[in-house]
C-alpha positions in Angstrom: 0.0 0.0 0.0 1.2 3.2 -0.8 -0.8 5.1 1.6 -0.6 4.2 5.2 -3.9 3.1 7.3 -5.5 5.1 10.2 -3.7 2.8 12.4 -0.2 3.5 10.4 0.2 0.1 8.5 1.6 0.6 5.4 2.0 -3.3 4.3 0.0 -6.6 4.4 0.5 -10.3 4.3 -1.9 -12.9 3.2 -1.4 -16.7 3.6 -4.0 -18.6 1.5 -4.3 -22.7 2.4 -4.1 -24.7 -0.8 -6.7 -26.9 0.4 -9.4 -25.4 2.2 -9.2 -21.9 0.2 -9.0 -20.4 3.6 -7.4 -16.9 3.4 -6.2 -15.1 6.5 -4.6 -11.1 5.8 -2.5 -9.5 8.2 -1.8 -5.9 8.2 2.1 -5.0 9.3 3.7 -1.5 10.1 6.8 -2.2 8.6 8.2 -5.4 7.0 10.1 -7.4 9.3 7.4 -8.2 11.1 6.9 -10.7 8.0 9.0 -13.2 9.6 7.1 -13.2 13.0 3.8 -13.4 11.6 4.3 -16.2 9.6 6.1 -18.3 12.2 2.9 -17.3 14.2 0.7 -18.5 11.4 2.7 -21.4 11.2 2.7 -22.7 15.0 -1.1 -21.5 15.0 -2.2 -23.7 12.1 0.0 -26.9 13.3 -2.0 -26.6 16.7 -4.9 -26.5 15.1 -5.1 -28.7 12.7 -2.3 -31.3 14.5 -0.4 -31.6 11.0 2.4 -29.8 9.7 2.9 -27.9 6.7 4.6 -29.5 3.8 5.8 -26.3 1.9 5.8 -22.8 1.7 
């Protein structure tokens, strides 16, 4: 995004599961906080579902 949001987040991240379809977005301030979120995505999805992730 070029413009920043209200809240000041200038960039977003989307992770889309290949199977479900499910899409979840993430808005981020600046981006290395890429890194965290997707480790976050990553733990949160494995305890979820019980299963890892194959790929990225």
């Amino acid at each position: 995004m070029e413009t920043a949001s209200r809240s000041g987040h200038r960039y977003f991240i989307t992770f889309i599961d290949a199977c479900s379809h499910h899409v979840v977005v993430r808005l981020l301030k600046t981006k290395d906080e890429a890194l965290g979120l997707t480790k976050s995505y990553f733990e949160r999805v494995e305890a979820e579902t019980s299963e890892r992730a194959n790929y990225f």
